[in-house]
C-alpha positions as CSV (number, residue, x, y, z in Angstrom):
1,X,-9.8,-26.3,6.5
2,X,-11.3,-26.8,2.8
3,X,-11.0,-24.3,0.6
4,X,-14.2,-23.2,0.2
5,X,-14.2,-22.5,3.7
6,X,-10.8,-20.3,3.6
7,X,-12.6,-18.3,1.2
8,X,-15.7,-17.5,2.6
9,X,-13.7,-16.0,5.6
10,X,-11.2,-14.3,3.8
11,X,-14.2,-12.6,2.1
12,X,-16.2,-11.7,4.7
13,X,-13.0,-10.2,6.5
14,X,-12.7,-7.9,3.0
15,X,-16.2,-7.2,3.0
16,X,-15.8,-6.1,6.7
17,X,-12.8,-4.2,5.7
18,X,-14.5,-2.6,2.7
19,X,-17.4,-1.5,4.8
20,X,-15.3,-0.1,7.4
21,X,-13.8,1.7,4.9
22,X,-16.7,3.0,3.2
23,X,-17.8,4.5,7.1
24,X,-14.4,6.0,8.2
25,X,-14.2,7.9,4.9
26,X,-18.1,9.2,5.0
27,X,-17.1,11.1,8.4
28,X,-14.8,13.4,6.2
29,X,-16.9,15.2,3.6
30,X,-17.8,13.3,0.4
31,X,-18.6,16.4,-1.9
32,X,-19.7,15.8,-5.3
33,X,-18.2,14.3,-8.3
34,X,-17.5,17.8,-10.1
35,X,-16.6,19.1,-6.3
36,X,-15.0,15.7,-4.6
37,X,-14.3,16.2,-0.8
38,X,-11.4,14.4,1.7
39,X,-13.5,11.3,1.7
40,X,-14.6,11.1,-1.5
41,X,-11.8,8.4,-3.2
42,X,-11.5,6.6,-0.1
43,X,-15.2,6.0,-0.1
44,X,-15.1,4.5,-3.8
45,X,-12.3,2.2,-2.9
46,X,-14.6,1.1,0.1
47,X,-17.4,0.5,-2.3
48,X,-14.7,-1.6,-4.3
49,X,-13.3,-3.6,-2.2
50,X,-16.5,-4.7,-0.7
51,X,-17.9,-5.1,-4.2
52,X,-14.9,-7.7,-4.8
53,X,-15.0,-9.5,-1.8
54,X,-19.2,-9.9,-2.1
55,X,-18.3,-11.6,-5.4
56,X,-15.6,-13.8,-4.1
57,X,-18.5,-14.5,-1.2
58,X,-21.1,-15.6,-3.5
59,X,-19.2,-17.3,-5.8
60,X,-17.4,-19.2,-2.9
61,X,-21.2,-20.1,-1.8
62,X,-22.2,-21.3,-5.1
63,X,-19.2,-23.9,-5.8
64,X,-18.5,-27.1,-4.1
65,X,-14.8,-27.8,-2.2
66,X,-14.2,-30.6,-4.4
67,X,-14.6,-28.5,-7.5
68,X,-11.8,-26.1,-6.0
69,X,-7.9,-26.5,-6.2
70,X,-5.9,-24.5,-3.2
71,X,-3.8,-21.5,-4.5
72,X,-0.8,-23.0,-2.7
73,X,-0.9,-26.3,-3.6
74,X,0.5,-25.6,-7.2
75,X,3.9,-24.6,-6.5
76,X,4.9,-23.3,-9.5
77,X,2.5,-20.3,-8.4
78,X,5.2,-19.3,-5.6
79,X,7.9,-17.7,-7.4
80,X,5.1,-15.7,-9.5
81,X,3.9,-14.4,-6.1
82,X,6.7,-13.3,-5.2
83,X,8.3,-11.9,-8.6
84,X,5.1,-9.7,-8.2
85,X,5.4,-8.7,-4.3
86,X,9.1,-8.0,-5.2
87,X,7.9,-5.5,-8.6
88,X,5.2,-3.7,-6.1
89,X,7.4,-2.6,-3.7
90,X,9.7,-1.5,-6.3
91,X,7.7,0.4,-7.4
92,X,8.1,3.7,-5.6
93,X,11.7,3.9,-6.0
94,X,11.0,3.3,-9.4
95,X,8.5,5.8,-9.5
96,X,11.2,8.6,-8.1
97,X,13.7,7.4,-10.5
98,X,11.7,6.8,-14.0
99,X,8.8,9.1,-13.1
100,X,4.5,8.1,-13.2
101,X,4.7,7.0,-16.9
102,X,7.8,5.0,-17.2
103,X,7.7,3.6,-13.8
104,X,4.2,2.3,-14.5
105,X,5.2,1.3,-18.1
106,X,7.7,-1.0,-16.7
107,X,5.6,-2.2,-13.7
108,X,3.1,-3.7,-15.8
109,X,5.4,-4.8,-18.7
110,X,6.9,-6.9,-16.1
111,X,4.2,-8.2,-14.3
112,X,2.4,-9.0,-17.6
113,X,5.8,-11.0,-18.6
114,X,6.5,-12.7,-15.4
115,X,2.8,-13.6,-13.7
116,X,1.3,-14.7,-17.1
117,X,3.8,-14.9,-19.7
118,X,2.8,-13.4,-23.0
119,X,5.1,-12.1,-26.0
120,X,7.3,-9.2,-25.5
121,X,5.2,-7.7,-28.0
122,X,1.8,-8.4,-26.7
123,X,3.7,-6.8,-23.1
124,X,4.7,-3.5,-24.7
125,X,1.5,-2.9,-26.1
126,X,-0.5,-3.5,-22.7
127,X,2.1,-1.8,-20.7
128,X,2.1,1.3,-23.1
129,X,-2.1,1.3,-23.0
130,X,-2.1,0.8,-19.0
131,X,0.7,3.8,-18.6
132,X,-0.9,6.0,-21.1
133,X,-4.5,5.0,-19.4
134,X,-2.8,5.5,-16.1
135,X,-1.3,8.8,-17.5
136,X,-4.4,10.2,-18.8
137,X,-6.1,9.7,-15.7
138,X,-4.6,10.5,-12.7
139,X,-1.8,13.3,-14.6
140,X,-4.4,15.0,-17.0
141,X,-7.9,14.7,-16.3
142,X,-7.1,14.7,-12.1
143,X,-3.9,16.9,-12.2
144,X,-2.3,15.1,-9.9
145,X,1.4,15.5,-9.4
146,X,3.4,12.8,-9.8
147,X,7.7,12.7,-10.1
148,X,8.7,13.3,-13.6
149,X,12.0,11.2,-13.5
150,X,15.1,12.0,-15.2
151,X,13.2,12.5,-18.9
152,X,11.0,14.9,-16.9
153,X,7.8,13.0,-18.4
């Protein structure tokens, strides 16, 4: 199977999957965006997802299968794969351990070092922006409660 091909089903299996989504989650109550109801983020991640896989459609349908390398072929892309399967479901017992913000911090610290390798620097700096970001959001402005790990942060 060409790769063009692979894509266009993988997409419209997400776009099916986004959409299905989008329905389940408008059965429970949506609410409001000052009031949000049961099925309210599940509905936006829906919306997402089939956003994404519409985009990964169209773009599929505009390039040719020649112009297109397969993800697997390059083998050096392996390892990264799985260096960032390994750090996601880590993640949670990290996330007990550290807490939201340090477990996050180091999530994407790492997976900015090891899936596209970048100064330690340049790492800190996005990892400390995407926890804070992270922080900010979901701790502060949606009160969510989230393990404070041994710092109690």
């Amino acid at each position: 199977m060409k790769a063009n091909k692979l894509d266009t089903i993988g997409a419209l299996f997400w776009l099916a999957v986004g959409l299905l989504i989008c329905e389940e989650s408008y059965r429970f109550r949506l609410g409001t965006f000052s009031r949000p109801g049961p099925g309210f983020l599940p509905f936006l991640c829906g919306i997402v997802l089939a956003g994404l896989a519409l985009s990964v459609l169209l773009r599929g349908l505009r390039e040719t299968a020649d112009a297109k390398k397969d993800f697997w072929e390059d083998k050096s892309r392996r390892p990264k794969v799985m260096v960032g399967v390994i750090l996601i479901l880590a993640y949670p017992a990290l996330l007990v351990s550290l807490g939201f913000f340090f477990a996050t911090f180091v999530l994407t610290g790492l997976l900015s070092k090891f899936i596209y390798p970048q100064k330690w620097r340049t790492v800190g700096m996005y990892a400390f922006a995407a926890a804070l970001g992270a922080y900010l959001v979901f701790k502060v402005a949606l009160q969510v409660e989230f393990p404070q790990g041994f710092l109690g942060f």
